[in-house]
N, C-alpha and C positions, 0 to 999 in steps of 0.2 A: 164596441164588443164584436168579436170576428163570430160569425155563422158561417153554417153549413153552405151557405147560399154562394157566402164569398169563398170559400174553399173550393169548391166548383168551377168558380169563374176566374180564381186564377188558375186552376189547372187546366180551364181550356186556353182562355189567354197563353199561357206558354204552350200551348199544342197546336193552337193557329198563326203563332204571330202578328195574328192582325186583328184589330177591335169587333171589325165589321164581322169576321166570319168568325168570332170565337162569339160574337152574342149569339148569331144563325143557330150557334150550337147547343146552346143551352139555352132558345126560345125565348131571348129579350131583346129589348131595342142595343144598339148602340151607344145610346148618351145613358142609359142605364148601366151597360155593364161599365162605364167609363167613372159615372159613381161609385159601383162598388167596387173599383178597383181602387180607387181614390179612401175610399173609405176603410180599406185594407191598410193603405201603407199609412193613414193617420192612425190608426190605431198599433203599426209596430214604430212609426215614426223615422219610416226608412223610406225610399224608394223602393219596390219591390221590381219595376221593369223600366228599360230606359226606351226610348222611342226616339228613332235617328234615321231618319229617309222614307217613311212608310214601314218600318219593320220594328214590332217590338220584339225584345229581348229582355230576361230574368234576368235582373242583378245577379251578385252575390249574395246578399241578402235575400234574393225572392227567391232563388235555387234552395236556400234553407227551408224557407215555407214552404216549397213547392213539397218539398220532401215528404215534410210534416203533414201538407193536404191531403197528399195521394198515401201516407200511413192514414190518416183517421177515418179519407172514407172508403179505404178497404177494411177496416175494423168494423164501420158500420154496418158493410155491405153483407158481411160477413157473419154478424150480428142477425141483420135479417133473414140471411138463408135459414140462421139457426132458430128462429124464432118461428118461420114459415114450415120448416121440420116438425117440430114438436108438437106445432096446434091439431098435425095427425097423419092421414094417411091418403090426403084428399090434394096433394100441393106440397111443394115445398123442391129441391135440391140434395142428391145427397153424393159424395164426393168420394170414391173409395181409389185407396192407393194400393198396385196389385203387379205384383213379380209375373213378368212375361212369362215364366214356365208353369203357371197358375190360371191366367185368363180363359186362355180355351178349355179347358178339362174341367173346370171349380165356378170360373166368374160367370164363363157364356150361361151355360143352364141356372145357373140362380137368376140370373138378368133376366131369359126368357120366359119363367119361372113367377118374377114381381111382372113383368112384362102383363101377362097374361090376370093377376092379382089387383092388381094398383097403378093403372096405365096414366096416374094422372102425376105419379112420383116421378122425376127426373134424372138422372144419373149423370155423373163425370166421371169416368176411369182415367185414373194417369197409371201407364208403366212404369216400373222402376224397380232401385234394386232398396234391401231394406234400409241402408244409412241416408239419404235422401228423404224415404217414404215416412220414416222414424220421426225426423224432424217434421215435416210437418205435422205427422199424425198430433204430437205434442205442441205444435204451435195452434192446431184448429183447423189448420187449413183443407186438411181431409177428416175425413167421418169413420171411416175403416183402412185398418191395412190387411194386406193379405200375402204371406210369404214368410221369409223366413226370421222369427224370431231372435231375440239377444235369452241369452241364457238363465239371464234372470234381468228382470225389467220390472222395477217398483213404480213405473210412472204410468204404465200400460197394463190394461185384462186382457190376459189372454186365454184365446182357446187352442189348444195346442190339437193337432190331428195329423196322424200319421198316412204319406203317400206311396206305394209301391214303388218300383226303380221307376227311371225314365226309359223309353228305346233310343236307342245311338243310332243312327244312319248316317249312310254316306248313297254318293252315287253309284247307280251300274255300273258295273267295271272298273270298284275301284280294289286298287289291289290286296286290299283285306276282308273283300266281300267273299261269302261262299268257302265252302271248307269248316273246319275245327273253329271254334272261336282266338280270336284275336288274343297274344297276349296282350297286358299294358304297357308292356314294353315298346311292343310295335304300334298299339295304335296312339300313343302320343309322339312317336317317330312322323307325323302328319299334322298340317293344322287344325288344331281345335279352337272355334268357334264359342266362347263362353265368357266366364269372368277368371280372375288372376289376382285373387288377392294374397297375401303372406302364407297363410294355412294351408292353401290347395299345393304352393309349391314344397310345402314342407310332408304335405301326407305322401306326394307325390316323389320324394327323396325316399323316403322312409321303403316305399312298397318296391324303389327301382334301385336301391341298396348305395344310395350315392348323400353325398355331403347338402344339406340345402344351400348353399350357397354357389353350389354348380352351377354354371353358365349355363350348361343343355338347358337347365329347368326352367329358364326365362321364355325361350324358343318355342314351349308349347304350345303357347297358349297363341292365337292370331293375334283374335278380336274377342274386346270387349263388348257384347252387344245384345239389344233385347227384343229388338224386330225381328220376329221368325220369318216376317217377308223376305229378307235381306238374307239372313241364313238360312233358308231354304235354296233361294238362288243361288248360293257362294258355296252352298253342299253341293249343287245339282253342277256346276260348272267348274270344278276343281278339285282335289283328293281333300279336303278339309273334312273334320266330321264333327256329329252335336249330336246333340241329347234333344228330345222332346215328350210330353207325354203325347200318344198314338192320335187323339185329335187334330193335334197341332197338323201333324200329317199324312191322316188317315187317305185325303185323295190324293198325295204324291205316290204313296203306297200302290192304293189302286191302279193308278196310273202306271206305274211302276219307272215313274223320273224321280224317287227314290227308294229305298229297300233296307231294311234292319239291318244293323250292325251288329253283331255277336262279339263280346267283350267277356273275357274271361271274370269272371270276381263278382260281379254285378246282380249281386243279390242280397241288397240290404234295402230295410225300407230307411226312408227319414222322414221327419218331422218340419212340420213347419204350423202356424200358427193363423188366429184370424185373432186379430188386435184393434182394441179399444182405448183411447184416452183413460186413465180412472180419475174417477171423480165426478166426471161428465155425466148428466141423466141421459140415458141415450133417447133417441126420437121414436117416435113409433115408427117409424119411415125406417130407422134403424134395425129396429126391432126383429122390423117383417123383413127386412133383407140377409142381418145373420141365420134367420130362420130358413130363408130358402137357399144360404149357404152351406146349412149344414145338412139338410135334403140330398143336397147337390154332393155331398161330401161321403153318403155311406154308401155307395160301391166301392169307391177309391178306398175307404180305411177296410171293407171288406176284404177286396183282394192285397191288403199292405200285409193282413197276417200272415199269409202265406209267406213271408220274405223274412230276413234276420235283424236285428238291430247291429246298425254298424259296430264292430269290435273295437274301435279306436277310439278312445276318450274326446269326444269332439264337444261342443259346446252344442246345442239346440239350432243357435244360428251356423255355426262353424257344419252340421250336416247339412242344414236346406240349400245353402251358398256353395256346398260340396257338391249337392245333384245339378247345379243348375251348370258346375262347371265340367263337370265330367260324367253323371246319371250314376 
């Protein structure tokens, strides 16, 4: 009968190569782990590693199980964050997936917020953008997402919340600084710094009176990208411009190595959402964090009134993916 135990040891066995230092690693002798390795492939009645000079190597056969070890004890492990979640507010992991143009302005002050509440909760942020974040949210693997929703989504709860524009910058001196605002004609005449997906180039035919399948409309776009460390640099040393909400770059501001964009039209709010698995009981660790989310959230939907709902039939997801490509 295969355990836990032997699952371990062959997945260090193939991470060491060698007997001696794959036991060091999971804190058994040598002639031990050489049992349970032995005891593994009696029981699939295979060889699982061949051993030829001093070096072991995973069959084919052992790359199969290897597979299958390192699936069940991420299921496990995973199992236990969620279990360590739930018993309360005292311990546990909790794992939130969050759109780069959300972290600074929405996630930093809920974080410093549980920060200050529950110092014993631990956190994982991944950035991302929402088809990546989706799928895991629905595999388990994160806890929350935070960004821009699908239009209608039976598999997720969401809380939908409305965000003001983004601000556009570019650097001093670049030559759509200063003066009347920009049309959009001219400031996509420059690199923009964002995402590119089918929609953006099609709202973007629409409003510059041209075919979506125009060549110009590929050329907008630079970079796909979600590091503001990166694009801030790449604003700050070339005519390229982005969207941020004013956090993001409150001290380039100050500093003044970089400066607001003025973009004609730019006055819509959008929507974007904070999302839950359904079905799922959330944790209490959960709990107290959408709570200090949405603390964190009513300036932002305060000042979103002030602004119009985009006029163009966009989908929920199709606006959040629209600010983050152009604000």
């Amino acid at each position: 009968m295969i355990e836990i135990r032997h699952l371990r040891h062959i997945i260090s066995l193939a991470n060491h190569r060698n007997f001696h230092r794959a036991a060091d690693a999971v804190g058994i002798t040598q002639p031990a782990l050489s049992h349970s390795i032995r005891q593994a492939e009696t029981h699939y009645g295979i060889p699982l590693f061949t051993r030829k000079r001093g070096e072991v190597k995973p069959t084919p056969f052992g790359l199969i199980v290897l597979d299958g070890a390192k699936a069940v004890l991420k299921s496990l492990d995973e199992a236990q964050r969620q279990v360590l979640l739930m018993k309360g507010l005292e311990s546990g992991l909790l794992v939130i997936g969050c759109d780069p143009l959300l972290s600074e302005p929405v996630l930093a002050p809920a974080l410093r917020a549980m920060l200050g509440r529950h110092e014993r909760i631990r956190f994982q942020v991944t950035l991302g953008f929402r088809e990546e974040l989706r799928a895991r949210l629905l595999e388990g693997t994160i806890d929350l997402y935070l960004g821009a929703p699908a239009a209608s989504d039976p598999e997720c709860d969401l809380i939908v919340f409305s965000m003001p524009p983004t601000t556009a910058f570019c650097r001093p001196g670049h030559p759509l600084f200063g003066g009347r605002p920009a049309p959009l004609g001219r400031a996509v005449g420059y690199p923009i710094i964002g995402v590119d997906p089918p929609w953006y180039v099609n709202w973007l035919a629409r409003e510059l009176g041209l075919e979506p399948g125009d060549a110009r409309l590929a050329e907008t776009v630079f970079a796909r990208c979600g590091d503001y460390g990166l694009i801030r640099r790449l604003v700050k040393e070339s005519d390229a411009i982005s969207t941020a909400y004013r956090p993001v770059i409150e001290a380039d501001l100050a500093a003044g190595t970089l400066v607001p964009l003025s973009i004609a039209g730019r006055d819509y709010r959008f929507r974007f959402a904070l999302a839950s698995r359904k079905g799922r009981p959330p944790s209490p660790a959960q709990e107290a964090t959408v709570a200090a989310i949405r603390e964190a959230l009513i300036p932002w939907e305060a000042e979103s009134r002030n602004y119009r709902d985009d006029p163009v039939t966009w989908t929920v997801g199709d606006m959040g993916a629209l600010l983050r490509t152009i604000g």
